[in-house]
C-alpha positions, 0 to 999 in steps of 0.5 A, spaced: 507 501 575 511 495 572 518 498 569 516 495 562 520 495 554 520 500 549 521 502 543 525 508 540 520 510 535 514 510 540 519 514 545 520 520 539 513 520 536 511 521 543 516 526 544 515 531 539 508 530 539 509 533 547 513 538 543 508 540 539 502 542 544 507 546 547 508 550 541 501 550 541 500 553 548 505 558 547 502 560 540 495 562 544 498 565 550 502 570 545 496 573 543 495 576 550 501 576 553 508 577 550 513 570 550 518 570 556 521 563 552 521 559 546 522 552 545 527 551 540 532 546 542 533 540 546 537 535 549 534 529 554 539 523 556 537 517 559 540 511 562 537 504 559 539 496 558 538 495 550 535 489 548 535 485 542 532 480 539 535 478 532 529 484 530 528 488 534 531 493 538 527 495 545 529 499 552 528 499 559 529 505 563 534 504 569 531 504 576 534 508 581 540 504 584 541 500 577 548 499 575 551 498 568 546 501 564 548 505 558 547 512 555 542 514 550 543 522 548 537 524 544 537 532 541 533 535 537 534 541 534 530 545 530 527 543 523 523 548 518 516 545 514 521 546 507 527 541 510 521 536 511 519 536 505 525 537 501 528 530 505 522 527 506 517 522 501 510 523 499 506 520 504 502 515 501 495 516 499 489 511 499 490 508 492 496 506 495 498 499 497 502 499 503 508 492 503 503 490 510 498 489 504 501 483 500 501 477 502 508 476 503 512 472 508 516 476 514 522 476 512 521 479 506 518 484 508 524 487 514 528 486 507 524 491 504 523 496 510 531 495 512 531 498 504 526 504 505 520 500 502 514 500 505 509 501 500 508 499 492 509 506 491 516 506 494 518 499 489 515 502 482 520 508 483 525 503 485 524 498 478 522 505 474 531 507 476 532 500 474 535 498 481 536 490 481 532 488 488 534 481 487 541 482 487 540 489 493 538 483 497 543 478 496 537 473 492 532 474 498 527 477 494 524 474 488 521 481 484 517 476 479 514 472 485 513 479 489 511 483 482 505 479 482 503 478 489 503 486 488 498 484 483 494 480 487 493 485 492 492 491 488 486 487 484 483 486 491 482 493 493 480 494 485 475 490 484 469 490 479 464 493 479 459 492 473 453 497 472 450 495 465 449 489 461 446 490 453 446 486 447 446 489 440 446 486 433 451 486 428 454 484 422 458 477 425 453 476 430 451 478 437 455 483 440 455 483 448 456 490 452 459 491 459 459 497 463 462 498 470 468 500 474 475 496 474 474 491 469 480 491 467 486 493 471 492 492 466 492 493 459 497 486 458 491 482 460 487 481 455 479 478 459 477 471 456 469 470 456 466 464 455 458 465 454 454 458 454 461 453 455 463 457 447 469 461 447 467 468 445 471 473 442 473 480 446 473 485 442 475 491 447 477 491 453 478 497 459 477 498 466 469 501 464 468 497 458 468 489 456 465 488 448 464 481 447 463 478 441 459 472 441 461 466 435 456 465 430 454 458 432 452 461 439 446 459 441 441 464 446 438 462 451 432 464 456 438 465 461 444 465 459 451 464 463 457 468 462 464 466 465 469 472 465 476 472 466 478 479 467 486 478 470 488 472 472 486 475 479 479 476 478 474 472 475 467 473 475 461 469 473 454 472 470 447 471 469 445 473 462 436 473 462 434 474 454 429 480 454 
């Protein structure tokens, strides 16, 4: 087999997964016979030509006979489930936008991990502490043009969904009613409709609810078209048949 590169994330992952199915293994032995042994602590050294492309670090292990190499002294010691929690971030759940999600340049995105930023999660706690991301950076990451590329994504794994449309009468004309879900993902963003080419008034706004008010001067028809913006990210074209 062909002596190949690799990475030292993918070696350690590996590694400790081996670790855990032997920690396994002794735990289903124990029950029929005591354990002689335990593993606890371990130390691995390997020889290896490091490589590096302006990105990424990657190894080739030394073959028998190969001169020069250089030395990598792995240990791995022991580490209980409330170290881990207490030194480790929340994972990221589903609603959760991973930095591989938005529509960003390269670049930017290796700026941001090299920061610990690999989620959208991880960039709100970053603004909520009123870290200046531009200056961390050196003027790398422009956080505006960022904030709503975020949007931007975070829209395209919300979009709309409208269940129910009713019209009722009232005082100032008639009035259109929108259920769903995700119509509106901010309350900054106020939806814009326009029904028929005429500009109608929303009266409320939520993410299961849009109340439009259709002008006076309005007029109904057998089929009529409704145009909303939800954000500036989702609009959405409707039919409307007069029932």
């Amino acid at each position: 087999m062909d002596n190949q590169n690799w990475n030292l994330e993918a070696f350690v992952d590996s590694l400790v997964v081996e670790l855990d199915k032997t920690r396994e293994t002794l735990a289903v032995k124990s029950i029929n016979k005591p354990l002689s042994y335990t593993v606890k602590d371990m130390s691995l050294e390997l020889q290896i030509f490091p490589t590096f492309d302006g990105d990424d670090v990657q190894f080739r292990t030394a073959q028998p006979g190969q001169t020069g190499a250089s030395k990598l002294l792995l240990q791995l010691a022991s580490i209980t489930d409330q170290q881990v929690r207490a030194t480790s971030k929340a994972p990221p759940t589903k609603a959760d936008i991973k930095i591989d999600q938005v529509a960003i340049d390269s670049k930017t995105k290796q700026k941001l991990r090299r920061m610990g930023v690999t989620s959208v999660s991880d960039l709100e706690r970053i603004e909520q502490r009123e870290v200046d991301i531009e200056q961390a950076t050196g003027g790398a990451v422009d956080y505006k043009n960022l904030a709503n590329l975020i949007q931007q994504a975070r829209r395209k794994g919300t979009p709309p969904r409208i269940t129910k449309v009713a019209m009722d009468a009232a005082a100032d004309g008639q009035v259109v009613r929108l259920e769903g879900e995700n119509l509106s993902i901010s309350g900054a963003h106020i939806p814009v409709a326009v029904l028929n080419d005429e500009l109608s008034e929303v009266l409320d706004h939520g993410p299961d609810r849009i109340v439009i008010q259709l002008s006076p001067a309005a007029t109904f028809r057998e089929i009529n078209d409704l145009l909303l913006a939800l954000d500036p990210y989702c609009i959405i074209r409707l039919q409307i048949k007069d029932t």
